[in-house]
C-alpha positions in Angstrom: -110.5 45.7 -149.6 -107.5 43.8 -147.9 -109.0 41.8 -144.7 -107.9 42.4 -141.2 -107.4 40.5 -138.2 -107.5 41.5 -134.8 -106.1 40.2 -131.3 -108.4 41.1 -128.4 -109.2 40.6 -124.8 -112.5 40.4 -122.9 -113.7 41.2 -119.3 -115.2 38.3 -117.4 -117.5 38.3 -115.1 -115.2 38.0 -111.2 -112.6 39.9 -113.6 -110.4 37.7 -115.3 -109.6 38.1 -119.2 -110.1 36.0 -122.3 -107.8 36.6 -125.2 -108.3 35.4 -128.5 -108.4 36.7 -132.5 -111.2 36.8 -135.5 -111.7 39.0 -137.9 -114.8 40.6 -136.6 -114.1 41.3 -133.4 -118.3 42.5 -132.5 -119.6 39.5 -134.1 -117.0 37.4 -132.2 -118.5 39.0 -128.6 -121.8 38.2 -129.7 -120.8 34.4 -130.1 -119.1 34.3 -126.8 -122.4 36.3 -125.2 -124.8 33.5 -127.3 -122.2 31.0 -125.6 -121.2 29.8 -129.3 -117.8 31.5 -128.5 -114.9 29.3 -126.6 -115.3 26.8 -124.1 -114.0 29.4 -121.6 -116.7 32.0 -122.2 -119.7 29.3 -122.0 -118.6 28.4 -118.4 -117.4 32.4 -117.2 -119.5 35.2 -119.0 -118.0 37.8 -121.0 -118.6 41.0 -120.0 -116.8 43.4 -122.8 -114.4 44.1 -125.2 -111.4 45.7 -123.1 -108.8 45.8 -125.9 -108.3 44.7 -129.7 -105.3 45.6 -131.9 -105.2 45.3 -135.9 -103.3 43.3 -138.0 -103.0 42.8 -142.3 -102.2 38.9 -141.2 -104.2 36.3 -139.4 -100.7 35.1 -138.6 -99.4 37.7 -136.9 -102.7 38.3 -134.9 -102.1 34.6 -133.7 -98.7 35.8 -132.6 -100.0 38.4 -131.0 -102.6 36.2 -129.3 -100.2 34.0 -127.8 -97.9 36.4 -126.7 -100.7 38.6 -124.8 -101.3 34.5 -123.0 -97.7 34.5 -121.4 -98.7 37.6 -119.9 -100.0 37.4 -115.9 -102.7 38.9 -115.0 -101.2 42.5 -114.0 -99.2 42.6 -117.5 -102.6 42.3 -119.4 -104.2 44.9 -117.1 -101.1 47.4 -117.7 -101.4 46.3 -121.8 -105.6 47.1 -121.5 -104.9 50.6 -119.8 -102.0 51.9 -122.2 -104.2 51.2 -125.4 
């Protein structure tokens, strides 16, 4: 079985969003809940999962990732509510 990758964004707690990508995206949550996850996530504490999209290539999920950063605030809201 080919491996995915996937691009997704969390809730924080005060509601602002942490995007990153893995390849298991509920294992990844559980490290940023155990704060083994990013530096971000140990100081603000996820709160869950609000979007994650699929991808064949770690590269493109990077893409992805880095893309969904340029976005502000209300583009990343508007992305979470159309998926």
């Amino acid at each position: 079985m080919e491996k995915k990758y996937y691009t997704y964004i969390l809730l924080i707690e005060g509601g602002s969003f942490y995007c990153g990508y893995t390849d298991d995206v509920e294992k990844r949550f559980q490290s940023h809940i155990e704060g083994k996850g990013a530096k971000y996530t140990r100081a603000h504490r996820p709160i869950k999962v609000v979007y994650k999209k699929e991808f064949n290539t770690k590269s493109d999920a990077m893409k992805e990732e880095y893309r969904i950063k340029q976005l502000s605030h209300n583009e990343k809201l508007k992305l979470i509510n159309e998926n």
